[in-house]
C-alpha positions in Angstrom: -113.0 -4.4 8.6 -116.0 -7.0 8.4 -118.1 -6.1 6.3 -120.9 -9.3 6.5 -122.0 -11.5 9.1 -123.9 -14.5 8.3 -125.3 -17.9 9.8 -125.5 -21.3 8.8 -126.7 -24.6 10.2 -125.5 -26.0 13.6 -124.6 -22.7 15.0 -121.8 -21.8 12.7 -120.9 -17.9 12.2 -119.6 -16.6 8.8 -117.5 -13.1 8.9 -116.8 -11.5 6.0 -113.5 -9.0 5.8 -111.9 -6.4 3.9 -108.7 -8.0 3.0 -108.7 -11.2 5.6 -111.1 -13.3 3.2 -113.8 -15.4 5.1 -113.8 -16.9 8.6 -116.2 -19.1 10.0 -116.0 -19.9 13.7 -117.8 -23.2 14.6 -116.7 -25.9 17.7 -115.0 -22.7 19.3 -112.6 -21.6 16.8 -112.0 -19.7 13.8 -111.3 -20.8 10.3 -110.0 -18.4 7.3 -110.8 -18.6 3.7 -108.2 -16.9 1.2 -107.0 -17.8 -2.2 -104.7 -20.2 -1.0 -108.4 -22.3 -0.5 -109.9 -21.5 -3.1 -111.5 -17.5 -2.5 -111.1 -15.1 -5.5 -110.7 -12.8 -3.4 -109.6 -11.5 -0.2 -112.2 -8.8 0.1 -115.4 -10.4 0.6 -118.4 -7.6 0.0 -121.1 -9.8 0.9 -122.1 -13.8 2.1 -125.9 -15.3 1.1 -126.3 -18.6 2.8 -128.3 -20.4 0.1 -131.3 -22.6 1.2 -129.6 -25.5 0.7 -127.0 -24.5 3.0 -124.4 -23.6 0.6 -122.6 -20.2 0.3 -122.7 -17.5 -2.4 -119.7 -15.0 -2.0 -119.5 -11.7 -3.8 -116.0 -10.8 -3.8 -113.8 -8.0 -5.7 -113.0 -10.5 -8.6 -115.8 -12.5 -8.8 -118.7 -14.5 -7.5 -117.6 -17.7 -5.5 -120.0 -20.9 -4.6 -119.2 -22.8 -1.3 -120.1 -26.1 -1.3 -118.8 -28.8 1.1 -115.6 -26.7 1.3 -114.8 -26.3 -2.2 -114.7 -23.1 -3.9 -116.4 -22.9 -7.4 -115.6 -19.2 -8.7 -117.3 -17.1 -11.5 -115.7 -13.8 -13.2 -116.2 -12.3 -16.2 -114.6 -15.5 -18.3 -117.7 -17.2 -17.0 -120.1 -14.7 -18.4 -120.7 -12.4 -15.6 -120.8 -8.5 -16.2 -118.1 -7.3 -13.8 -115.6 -9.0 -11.7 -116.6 -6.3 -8.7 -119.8 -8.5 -6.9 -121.1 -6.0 -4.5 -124.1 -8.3 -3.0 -125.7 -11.3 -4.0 -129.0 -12.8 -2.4 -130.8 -15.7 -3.2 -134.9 -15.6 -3.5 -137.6 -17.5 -2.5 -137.3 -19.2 -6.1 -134.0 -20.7 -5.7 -132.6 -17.7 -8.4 -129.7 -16.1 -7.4 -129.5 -12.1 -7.9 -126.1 -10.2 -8.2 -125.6 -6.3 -7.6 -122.8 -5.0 -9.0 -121.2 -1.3 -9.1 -123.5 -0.3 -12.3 -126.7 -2.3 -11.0 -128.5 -5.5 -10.6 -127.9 -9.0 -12.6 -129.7 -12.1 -12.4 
């Protein structure tokens, strides 16, 4: 099931899933992102393209950064609330907002 759709620069299309992990299809193909790379996560709830082009990925155990292909993960060790990221958005600040299953987190 995809359950987010994003875009990034140069034409490149993210997919979230529900147990596949990330894709991104750019130059005519797909690429997946699963733990073996780095996710958390398999079950990716939601993708915020960050204005510096960057991802933030709220996953089932955890928040994970994207940046130039590497995956830099946040759970609960890290001082987050909950492991279960349902959204995360980025505002016009730069600050970067989390929902999770009991509310919002910033």
């Amino acid at each position: 099931m995809c359950v987010g759709i994003g875009r990034r620069q140069k034409r490149r299309t993210l997919v979230g899933t529900w147990g596949g992990g990330l894709f991104r299809f750019a130059d005519g193909h797909f690429v997946q992102f699963t733990s073996p790379q780095g996710l958390p996560d398999s079950v990716v709830r939601a993708i915020t393209v960050a204005h510096d082009g960057s991802l933030w990925i709220a996953t089932g155990n955890g928040l994970s950064h994207m940046v130039n292909g590497q995956f830099h993960n946040y759970t609960t060790a890290d001082g987050l609330y909950s492991n279960r990221v349902v959204s995360v958005y980025q505002d016009r600040h730069g600050v970067i907002w989390l929902e999770r299953a009991a509310g919002l987190i910033e």
